[in-house]
C-alpha positions in Angstrom: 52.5 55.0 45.8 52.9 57.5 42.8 50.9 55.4 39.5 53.5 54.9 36.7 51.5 54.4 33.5 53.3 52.5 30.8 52.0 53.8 27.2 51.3 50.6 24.5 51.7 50.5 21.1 53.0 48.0 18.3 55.9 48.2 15.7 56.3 45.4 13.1 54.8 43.0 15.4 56.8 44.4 18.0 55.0 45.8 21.2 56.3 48.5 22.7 55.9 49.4 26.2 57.1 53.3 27.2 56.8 54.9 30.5 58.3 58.3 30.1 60.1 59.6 33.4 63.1 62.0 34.9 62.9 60.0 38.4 66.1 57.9 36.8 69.4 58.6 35.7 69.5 55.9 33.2 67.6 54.4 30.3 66.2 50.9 31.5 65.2 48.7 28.0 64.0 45.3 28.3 63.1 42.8 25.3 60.8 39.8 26.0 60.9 36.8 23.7 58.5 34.0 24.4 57.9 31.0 22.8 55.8 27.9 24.2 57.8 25.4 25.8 58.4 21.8 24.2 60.1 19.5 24.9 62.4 20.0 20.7 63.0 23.2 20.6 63.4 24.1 24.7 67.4 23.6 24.8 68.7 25.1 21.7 65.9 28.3 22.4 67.8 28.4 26.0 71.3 28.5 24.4 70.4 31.3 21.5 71.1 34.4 23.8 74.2 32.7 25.1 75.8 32.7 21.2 74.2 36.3 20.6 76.0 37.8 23.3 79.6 36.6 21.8 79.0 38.6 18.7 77.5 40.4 16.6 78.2 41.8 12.3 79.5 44.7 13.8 81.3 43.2 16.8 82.6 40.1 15.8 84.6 39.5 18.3 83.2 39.0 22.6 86.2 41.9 23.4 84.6 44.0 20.5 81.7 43.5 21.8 82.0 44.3 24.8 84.2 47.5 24.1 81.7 49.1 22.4 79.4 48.3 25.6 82.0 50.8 27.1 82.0 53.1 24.4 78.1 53.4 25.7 79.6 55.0 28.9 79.4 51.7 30.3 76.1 50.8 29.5 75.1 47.4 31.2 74.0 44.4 29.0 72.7 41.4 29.9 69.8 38.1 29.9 68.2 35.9 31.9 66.1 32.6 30.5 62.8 31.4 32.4 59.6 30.2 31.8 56.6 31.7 33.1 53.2 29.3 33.0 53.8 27.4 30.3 56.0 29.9 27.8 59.9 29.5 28.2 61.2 33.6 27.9 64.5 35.3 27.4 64.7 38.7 28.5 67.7 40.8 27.3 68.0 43.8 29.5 70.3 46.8 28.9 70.5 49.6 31.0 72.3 52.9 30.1 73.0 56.1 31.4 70.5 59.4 30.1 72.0 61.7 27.3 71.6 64.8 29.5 74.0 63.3 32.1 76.9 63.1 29.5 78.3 65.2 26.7 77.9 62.9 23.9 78.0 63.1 20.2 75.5 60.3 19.1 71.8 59.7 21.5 72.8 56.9 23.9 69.3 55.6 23.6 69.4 55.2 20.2 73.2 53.7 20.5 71.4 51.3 22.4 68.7 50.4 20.2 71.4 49.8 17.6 73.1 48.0 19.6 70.0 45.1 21.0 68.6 45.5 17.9 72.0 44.2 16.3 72.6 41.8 18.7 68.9 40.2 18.1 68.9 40.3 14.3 72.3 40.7 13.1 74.9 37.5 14.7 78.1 36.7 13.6 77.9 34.3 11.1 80.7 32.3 9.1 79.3 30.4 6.0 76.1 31.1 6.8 76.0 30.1 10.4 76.6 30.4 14.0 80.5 30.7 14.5 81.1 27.3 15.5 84.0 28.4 18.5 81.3 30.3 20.5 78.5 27.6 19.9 80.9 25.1 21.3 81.8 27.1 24.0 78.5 28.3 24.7 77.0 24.8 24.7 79.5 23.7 27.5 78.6 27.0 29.0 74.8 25.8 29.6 76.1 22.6 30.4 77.9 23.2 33.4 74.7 25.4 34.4 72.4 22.5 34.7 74.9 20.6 35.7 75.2 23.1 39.3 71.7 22.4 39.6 72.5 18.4 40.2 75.3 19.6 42.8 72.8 21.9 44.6 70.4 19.7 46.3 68.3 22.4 47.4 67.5 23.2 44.1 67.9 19.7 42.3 64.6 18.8 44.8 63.1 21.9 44.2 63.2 20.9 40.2 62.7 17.4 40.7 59.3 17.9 42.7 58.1 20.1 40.0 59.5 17.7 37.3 57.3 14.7 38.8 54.0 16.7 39.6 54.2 18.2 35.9 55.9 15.0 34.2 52.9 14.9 31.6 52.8 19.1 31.1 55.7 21.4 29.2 56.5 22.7 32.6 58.0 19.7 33.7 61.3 21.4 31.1 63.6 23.3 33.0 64.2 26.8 30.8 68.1 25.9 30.1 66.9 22.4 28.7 68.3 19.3 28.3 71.6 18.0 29.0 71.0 15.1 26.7 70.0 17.6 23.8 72.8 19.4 24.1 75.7 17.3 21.9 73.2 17.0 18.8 73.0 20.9 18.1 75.4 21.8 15.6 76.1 25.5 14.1 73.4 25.2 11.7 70.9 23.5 13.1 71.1 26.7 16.2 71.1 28.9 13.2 67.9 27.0 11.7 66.4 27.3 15.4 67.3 30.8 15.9 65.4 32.0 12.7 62.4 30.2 13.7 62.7 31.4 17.0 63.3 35.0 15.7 60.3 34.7 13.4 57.8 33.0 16.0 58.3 34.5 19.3 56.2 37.1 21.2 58.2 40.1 21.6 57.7 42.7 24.4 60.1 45.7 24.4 60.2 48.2 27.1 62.0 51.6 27.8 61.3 53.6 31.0 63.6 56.5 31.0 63.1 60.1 30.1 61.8 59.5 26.4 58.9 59.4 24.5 56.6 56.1 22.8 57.1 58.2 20.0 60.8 57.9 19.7 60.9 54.6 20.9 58.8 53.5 17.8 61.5 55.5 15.2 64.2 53.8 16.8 62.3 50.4 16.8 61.4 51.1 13.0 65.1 51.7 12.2 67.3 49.1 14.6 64.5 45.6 14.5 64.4 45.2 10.6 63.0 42.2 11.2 60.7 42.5 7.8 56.9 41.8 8.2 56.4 40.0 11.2 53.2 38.5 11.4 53.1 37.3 14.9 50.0 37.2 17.1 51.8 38.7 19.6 49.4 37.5 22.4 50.4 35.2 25.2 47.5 32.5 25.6 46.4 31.4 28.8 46.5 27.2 28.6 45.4 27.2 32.4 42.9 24.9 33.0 42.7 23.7 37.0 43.4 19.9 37.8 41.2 17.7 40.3 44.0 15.4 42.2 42.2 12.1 43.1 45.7 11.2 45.1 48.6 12.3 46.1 51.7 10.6 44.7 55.0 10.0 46.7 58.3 10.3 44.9 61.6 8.8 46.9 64.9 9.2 45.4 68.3 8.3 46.3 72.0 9.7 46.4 74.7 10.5 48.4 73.1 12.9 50.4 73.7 13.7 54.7 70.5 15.6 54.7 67.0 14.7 53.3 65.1 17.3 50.7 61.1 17.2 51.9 59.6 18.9 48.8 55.6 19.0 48.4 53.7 20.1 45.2 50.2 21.9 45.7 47.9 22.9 42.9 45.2 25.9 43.0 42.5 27.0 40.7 44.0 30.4 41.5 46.2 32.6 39.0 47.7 35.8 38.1 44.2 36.6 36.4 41.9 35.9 39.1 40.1 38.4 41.4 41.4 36.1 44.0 44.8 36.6 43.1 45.7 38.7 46.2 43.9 35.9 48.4 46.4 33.5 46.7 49.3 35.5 47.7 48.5 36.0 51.4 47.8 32.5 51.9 51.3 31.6 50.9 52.5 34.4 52.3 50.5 32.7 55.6 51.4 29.2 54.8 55.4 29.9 53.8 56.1 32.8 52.4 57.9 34.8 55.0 60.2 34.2 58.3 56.7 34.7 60.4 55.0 32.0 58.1 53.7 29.1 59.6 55.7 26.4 58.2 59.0 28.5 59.3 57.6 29.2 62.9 56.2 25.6 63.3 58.4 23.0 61.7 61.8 24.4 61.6 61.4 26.8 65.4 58.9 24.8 67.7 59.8 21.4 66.1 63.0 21.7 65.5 62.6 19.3 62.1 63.9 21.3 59.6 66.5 23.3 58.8 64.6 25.2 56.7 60.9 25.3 55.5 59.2 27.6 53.5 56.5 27.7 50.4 56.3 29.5 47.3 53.4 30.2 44.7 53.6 30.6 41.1 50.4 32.9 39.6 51.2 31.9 36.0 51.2 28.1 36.7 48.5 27.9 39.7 51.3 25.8 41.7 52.8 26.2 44.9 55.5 24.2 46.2 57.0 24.0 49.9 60.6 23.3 50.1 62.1 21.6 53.6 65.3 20.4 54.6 65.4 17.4 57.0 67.1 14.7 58.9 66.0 11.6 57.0 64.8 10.0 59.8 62.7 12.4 60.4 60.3 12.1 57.0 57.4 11.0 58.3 56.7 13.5 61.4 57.7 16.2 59.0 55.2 15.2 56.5 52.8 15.0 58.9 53.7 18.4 60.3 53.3 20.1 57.4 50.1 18.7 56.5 48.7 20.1 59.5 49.8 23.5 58.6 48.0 23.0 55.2 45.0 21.6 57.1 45.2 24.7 59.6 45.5 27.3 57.0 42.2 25.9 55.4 40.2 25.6 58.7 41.1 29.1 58.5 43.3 28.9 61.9 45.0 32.3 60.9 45.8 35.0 63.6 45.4 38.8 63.2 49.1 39.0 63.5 50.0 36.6 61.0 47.4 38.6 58.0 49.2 41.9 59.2 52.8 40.6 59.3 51.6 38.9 56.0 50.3 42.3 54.1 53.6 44.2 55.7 55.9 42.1 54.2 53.7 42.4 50.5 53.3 45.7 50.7 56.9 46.6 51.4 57.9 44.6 47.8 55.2 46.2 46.2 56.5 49.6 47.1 59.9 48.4 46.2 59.2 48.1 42.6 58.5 51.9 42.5 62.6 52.1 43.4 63.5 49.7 40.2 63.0 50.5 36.8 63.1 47.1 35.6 60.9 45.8 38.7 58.4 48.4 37.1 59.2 46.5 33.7 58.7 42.8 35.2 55.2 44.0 37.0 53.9 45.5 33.4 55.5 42.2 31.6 53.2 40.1 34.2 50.3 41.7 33.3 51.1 41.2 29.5 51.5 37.5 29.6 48.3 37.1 31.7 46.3 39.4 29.8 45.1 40.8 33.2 45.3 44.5 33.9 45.6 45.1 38.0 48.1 47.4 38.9 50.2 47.5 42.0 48.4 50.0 43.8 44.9 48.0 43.0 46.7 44.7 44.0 47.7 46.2 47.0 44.6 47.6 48.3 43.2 43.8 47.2 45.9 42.4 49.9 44.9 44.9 52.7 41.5 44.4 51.9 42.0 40.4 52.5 40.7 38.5 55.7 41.1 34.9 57.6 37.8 34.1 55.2 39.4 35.0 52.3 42.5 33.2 53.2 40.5 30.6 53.6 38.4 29.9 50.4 42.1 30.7 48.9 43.4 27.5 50.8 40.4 25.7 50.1 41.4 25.6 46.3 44.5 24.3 47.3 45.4 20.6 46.9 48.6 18.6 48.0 49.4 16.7 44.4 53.1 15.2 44.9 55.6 15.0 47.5 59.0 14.6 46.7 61.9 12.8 49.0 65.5 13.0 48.1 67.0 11.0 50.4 70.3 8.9 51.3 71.9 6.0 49.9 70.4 2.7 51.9 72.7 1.1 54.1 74.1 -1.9 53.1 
């Protein structure tokens, strides 16, 4: 693994993030925006980058907009909204093909800066706010997306689970929101939201390409006029592990054929800890992978799933395991899956499944060498945990790990909620 060094620095309560390279053909830029998540200001945050995108001053109208996208040589633009811990984030992401490659008048990078920075700071507005077309549409837009999730029952459990186990913490909010919010915002109160947003968020910008911090921070200086931002641009940790006392059972109906088994598991463990790679190999052990136990226990040899699997989330300390079941079956499937929980903390773990385990980590570790913006979403991890482990030190931490340190990993881990969407009663 070749070590890719981002260099830091900090514009107008911007920080800039620059790792200077000729391995790709293309500019990758990223902007972070993070703001805590609560429960007033989580839907219209989630439906700000879905307006910007329609227009800017410049661009006025989405077909302008998206013409002078071409005019970049086709530079790609979009965003994604999350939440990581207990911070919901939008990441804009453009990507954008490197000056040398193409006879061009005008420095693409710097087109793009002017560009994001225009689309961040500079909407359309008529009478002083949003456009009220695209905030209608847009609000319909974000609508229908939560609205999927209720149709996908995979996921619907998944959120539900994590809705139930977190109902007294922000990260019960899912980052798009709240349907019920959504009628309420009008073009000027997303305006008035926006400009708080604007003036309160954490803001992480990133460029890997074949460029310089130094020009990155001219081109900051000139396209983010955002005027004295005063932001402590620091993401705080509000981690603090939970003892559960009991675990509570959740049992909901619809119209569903097949049951959703969901569990919810809490750990002292995060991104920060020295037992982070520990953390990672148990659920990687537990049901991370097609060799993981919960795959090779409850959906082959048993037969009571159609699929089972786990996944861990380092900002949060949570993991969940996500099963799909005949709904007769909910009680031998529980009881299955506790006794792979119960094995992986007795430290029941073969040599094959830790070196399956570290193959399949240290195959998507070495993929985010390949991936400009993987490289961007490892460096951003490290910024919102404040902890500074790089791939290659995480990795050696994961081939370093044995069944003991799987172990004392699992023993940190407690079963907090289990979820059960299940099917109408008969009458």
């Amino acid at each position: 693994m070749t070590n890719h060094v981002f260099q830091h620095g900090n514009v107008g309560g911007i920080r800039i993030h620059v790792l200077p390279t000729k391995t790709f053909k293309t500019y990758a830029i990223s902007l972070y925006a993070g703001v805590p998540l609560a429960e007033e200001t989580v839907t219209p945050t989630a439906l700000i980058p879905f307006v910007l995108r329609r227009g800017t001053a410049s661009y006025p109208e989405t077909t302008q907009f998206r013409e002078r996208l071409e005019e970049l040589y086709g530079a790609g633009f979009g965003f994604d909204v999350y939440k990581r811990g207990d911070y919901q984030i939008i990441q804009f992401r453009m990507d954008t093909i490197n000056d040398s490659f193409v006879q061009s008048k005008e420095s693409l990078l710097g087109e793009s800066f002017a560009f994001l920075g225009e689309v961040l700071t500079q909407p359309v507005l008529e009478g002083g706010s949003f456009r009220a077309s695209y905030v209608g549409t847009e609000r319909e837009t974000v609508r229908k997306k939560l609205e999927s999730i209720v149709n996908d029952k995979i996921r619907y459990a998944a959120e539900r689970c994590i809705e139930e186990m977190c109902r007294e913490e922000p990260y019960r909010l899912h980052p798009l929101g709240q349907r019920a919010d959504l009628d309420a915002i009008t073009p000027d109160s997303l305006h008035q939201s926006y400009l708080s947003w604007l003036e309160g968020a954490i803001l992480d910008l990133y460029v890997v390409g074949d460029t310089t911090p130094e020009e990155v921070e001219q081109l900051v200086e000139r396209h983010f006029g955002f005027g004295g931002r005063t932001v402590s641009s620091q993401y705080q940790s509000r981690f603090s592990p939970k003892t559960i006392t009991d675990v509570r059972t959740v049992e909901e109906r619809m119209d569903v054929g097949q049951g959703k088994l969901n569990m919810g598991l809490r750990t002292s463990i995060t991104y920060r800890d020295d037992a982070y790679a520990h953390a990672l190999m148990y659920n990687g052990i537990l049901g991370g992978y097609p060799h993981s136990k919960l795959f090779v226990n409850v959906r082959e040899k048993e037969s009571l799933a159609y699929y089972a699997s786990s996944r861990y989330d380092g900002h949060k300390g949570i993991a969940t395991i996500q099963s799909g079941i005949e709904i007769e079956n909910y009680g031998k499937a529980v009881d299955i899956i506790r006794k792979q929980l119960d094995e992986v903390k007795k430290g029941n773990i073969s040599d094959l499944e830790l070196n399956q385990t570290k193959a399949m980590i240290r195959n998507l570790l070495l993929e985010i060498q390949d991936s400009a913006f993987e490289m961007i979403a490892f460096d951003f991890n490290r910024q919102l945990s404040g902890k500074d482990r790089s791939a290659e030190e995480l990795m050696s931490q994961v081939e370093a790990s044995g069944a003991e340190d799987v172990k004392r990993a699992a023993e940190t881990v407690q079963l907090d909620t289990i979820y059960f969407l299940t099917g109408q009663k008969e009458e």
